[in-house]
C-alpha positions as CSV (number, residue, x, y, z in Angstrom):
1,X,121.6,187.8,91.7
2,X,122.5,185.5,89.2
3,X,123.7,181.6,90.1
4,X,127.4,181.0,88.6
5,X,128.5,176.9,88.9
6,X,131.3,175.9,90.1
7,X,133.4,176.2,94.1
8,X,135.5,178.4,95.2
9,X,139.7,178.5,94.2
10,X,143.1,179.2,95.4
11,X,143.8,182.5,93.5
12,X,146.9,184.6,92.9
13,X,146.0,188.1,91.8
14,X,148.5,190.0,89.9
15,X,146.3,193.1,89.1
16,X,145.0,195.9,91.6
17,X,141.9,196.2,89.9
18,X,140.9,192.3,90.1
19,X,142.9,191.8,93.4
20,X,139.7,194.5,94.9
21,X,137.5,192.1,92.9
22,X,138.0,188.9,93.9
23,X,138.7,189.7,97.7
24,X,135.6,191.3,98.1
25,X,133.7,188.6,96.1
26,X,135.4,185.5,97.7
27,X,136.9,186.3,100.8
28,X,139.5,183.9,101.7
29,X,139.8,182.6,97.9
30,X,143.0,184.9,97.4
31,X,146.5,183.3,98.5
32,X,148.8,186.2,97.1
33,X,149.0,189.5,95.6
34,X,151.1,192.3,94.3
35,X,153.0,195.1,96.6
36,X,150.5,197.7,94.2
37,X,147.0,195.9,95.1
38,X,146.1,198.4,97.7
39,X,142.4,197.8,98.3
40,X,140.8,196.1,100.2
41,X,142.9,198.2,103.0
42,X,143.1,195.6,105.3
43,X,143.7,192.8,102.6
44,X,146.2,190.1,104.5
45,X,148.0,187.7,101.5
46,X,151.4,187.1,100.2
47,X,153.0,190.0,98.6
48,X,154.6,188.5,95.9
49,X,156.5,191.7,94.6
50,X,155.4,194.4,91.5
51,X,153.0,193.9,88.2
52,X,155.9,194.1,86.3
53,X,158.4,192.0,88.4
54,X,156.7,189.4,89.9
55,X,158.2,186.5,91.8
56,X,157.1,184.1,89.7
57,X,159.2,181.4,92.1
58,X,157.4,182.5,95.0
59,X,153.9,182.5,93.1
60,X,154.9,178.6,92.2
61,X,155.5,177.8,96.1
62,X,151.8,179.3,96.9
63,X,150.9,176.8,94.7
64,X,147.6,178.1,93.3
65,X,144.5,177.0,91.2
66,X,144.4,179.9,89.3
67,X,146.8,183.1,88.4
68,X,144.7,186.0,87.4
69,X,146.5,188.3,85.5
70,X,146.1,191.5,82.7
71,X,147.6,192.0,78.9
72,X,148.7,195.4,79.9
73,X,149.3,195.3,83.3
74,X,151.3,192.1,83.1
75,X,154.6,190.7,81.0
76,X,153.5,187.9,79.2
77,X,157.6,186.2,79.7
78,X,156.3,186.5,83.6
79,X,152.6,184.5,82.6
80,X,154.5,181.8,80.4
81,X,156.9,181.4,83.2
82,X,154.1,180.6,85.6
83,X,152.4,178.1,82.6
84,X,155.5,176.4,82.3
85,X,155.6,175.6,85.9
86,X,151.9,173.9,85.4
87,X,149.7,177.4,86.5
88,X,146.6,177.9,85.2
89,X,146.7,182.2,84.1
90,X,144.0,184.0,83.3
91,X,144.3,187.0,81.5
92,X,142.1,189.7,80.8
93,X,141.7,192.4,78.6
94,X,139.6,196.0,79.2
95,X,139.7,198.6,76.8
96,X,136.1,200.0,77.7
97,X,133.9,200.1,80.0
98,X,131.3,197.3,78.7
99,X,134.5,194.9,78.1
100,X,135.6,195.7,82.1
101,X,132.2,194.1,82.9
102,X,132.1,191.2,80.5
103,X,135.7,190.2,81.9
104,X,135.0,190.9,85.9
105,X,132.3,187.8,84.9
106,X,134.6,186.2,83.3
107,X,137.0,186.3,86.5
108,X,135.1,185.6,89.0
109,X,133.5,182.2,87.7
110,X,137.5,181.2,86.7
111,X,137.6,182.3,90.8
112,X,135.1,179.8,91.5
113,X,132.2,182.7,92.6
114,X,129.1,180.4,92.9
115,X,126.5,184.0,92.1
116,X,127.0,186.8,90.4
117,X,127.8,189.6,93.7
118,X,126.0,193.1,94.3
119,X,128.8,195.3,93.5
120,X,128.7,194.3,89.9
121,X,125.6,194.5,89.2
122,X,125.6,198.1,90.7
123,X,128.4,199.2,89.2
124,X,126.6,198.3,86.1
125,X,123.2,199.8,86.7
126,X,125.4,202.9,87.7
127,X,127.2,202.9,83.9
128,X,124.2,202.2,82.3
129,X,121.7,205.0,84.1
130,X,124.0,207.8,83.8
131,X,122.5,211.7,82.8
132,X,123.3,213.2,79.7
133,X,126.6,215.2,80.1
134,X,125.6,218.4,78.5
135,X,127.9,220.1,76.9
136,X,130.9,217.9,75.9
137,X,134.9,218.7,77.1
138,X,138.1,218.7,75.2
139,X,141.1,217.2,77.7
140,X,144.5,215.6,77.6
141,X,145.4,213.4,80.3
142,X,148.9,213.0,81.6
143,X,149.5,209.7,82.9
144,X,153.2,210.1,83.6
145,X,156.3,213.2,83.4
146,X,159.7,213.1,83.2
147,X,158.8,212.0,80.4
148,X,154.9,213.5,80.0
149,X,152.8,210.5,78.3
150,X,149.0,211.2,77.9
151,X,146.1,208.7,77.2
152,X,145.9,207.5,73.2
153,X,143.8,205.2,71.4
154,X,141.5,202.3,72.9
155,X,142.2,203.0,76.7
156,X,140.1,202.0,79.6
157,X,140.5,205.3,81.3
158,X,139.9,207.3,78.2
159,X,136.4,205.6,77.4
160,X,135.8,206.1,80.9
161,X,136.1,209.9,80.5
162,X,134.2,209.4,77.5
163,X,130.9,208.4,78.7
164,X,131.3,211.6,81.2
165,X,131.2,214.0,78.4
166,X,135.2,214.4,78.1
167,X,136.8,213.6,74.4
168,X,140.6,213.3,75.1
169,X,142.5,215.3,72.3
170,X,145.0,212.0,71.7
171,X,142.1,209.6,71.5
172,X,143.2,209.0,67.9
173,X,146.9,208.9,68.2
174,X,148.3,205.6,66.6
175,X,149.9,204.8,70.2
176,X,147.8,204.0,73.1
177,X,150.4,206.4,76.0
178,X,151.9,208.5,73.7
179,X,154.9,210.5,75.0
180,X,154.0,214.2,74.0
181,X,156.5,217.2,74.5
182,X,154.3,219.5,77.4
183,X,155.0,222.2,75.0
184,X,152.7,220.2,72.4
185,X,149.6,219.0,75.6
186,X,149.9,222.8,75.8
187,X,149.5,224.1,72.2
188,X,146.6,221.2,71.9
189,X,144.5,224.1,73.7
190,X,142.4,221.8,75.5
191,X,139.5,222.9,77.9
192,X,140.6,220.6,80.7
193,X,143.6,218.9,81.9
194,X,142.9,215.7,83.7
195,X,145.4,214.7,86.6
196,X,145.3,211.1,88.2
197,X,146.9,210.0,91.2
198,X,148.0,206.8,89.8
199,X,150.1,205.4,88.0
200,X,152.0,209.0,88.5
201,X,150.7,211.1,91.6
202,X,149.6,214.2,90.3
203,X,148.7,216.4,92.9
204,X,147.6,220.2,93.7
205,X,151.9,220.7,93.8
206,X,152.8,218.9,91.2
207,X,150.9,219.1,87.7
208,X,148.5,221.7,87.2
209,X,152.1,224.4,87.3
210,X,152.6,222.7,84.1
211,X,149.1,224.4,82.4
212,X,149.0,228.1,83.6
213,X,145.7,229.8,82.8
214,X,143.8,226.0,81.6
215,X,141.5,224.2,84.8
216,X,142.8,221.3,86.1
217,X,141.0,218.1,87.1
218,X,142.9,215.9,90.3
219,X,140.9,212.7,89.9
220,X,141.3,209.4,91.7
221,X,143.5,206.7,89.7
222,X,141.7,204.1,91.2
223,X,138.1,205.3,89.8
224,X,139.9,206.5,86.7
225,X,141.7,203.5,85.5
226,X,140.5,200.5,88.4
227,X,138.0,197.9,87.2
228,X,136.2,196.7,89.9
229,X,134.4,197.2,93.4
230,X,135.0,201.3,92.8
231,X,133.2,201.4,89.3
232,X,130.0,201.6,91.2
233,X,131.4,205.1,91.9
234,X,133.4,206.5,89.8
235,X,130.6,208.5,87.4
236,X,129.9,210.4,91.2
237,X,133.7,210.9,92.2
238,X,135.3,211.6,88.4
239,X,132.4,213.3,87.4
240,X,131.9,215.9,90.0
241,X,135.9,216.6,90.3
242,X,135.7,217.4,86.6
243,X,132.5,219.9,87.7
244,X,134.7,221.1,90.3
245,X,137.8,221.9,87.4
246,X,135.0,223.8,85.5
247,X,133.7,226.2,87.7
């Protein structure tokens, strides 16, 4: 376990992913969070309203060391607000799975972690010993209907899916969540269609109706898109509900 400088801070978190992170890491060090950081279950801050809509006046009154905060996630009007009002932000950026570890690092020395903790380093020993996937799967990924938008270029998520054998058909479309007629996912002809819970629920219900006669993969949003504690899993849980789609 490597030794990181530095004590422990007074953290806001305004991203699920690194809200999991840090409160696993430093218990206690977290003094607020959003109403969307749902892990860890029994997590007991200051809900300080949505990743879009924060309450940047209520963020100001918890008085923090350190906002931690994502380019995507976030609105950067909402992060210069909180610099304006003399609050350190931290913002990170993960567009792969290499980058997600480099900047969970990065976060948790801001946070004031004094070693490097055991979840990360398994979650990377999980990335980095992973099988061969065999034969490789064409998909499109629905993030969202009403209107359907799909992964695109340079996504978290999609190089996720990558490294488990599945090439996303909009992986080179100039936007990074395209908005793509379901008439079009359809005519892509993929193998797969892969369904997260998160940020829209897909479930068994509501989705797969959408893609008569293609297999359909429900997968976890929070092992799909989350960077943190549950990365040490996600190759086991995505991977075998994709084996599940393919049978």
């Amino acid at each position: 376990m490597t030794a990181f400088p530095g004590a422990a801070r007074r953290v806001v978190s305004l991203v699920p992913s690194l809200t999991e992170a840090v409160a696993v890491s430093l218990p206690g060090a977290l003094a607020g969070a959003t109403d969307w950081c749902s892990h860890p279950a029994d997590l007991d801050v200051v809900r300080i309203g949505g990743t879009k809509n924060p309450a940047v006046e209520a963020i100001v009154r918890l008085a923090p060391d350190l906002v931690v905060a994502n380019e995507e996630e976030n609105r950067a009007p909402d992060l210069a607000a909180l610099r304006e009002a003399g609050i350190e932000v931290l913002v990170t950026e993960v567009r792969d799975v290499p980058e997600a570890f480099r900047e969970l690092d990065r976060v948790l020395r801001a946070c004031g972690a004094r070693s490097r903790p055991r979840w990360l380093d398994e979650a990377e020993a999980a990335w980095a010993d992973l099988p061969g996937p065999g034969r490789r799967t064409t998909a499109v990924v629905p993030v969202w209907r009403r209107p359907w938008m799909v992964l695109g270029r340079d996504t978290f998520a999609g190089d996720v899916l990558a490294r488990l054998g599945v090439d996303q058909l909009y992986a080179g479309h100039p936007e990074r969540y395209p908005r793509i007629p379901v008439e079009e996912l359809r005519d892509a002809a993929p193998d797969l269609v892969v369904l997260p819970d998160e940020p829209y629920r897909f479930t068994a219900d509501d989705g797969p109706e959408a893609f008569p006669g293609t297999p359909c993969a429900l997968v976890s949003g929070r092992h799909l898109t989350w960077y943190g504690p549950s990365l040490a899993q996600a190759p086991e849980v995505i991977g075998e509900a994709l084996r599940a789609a393919r049978r």
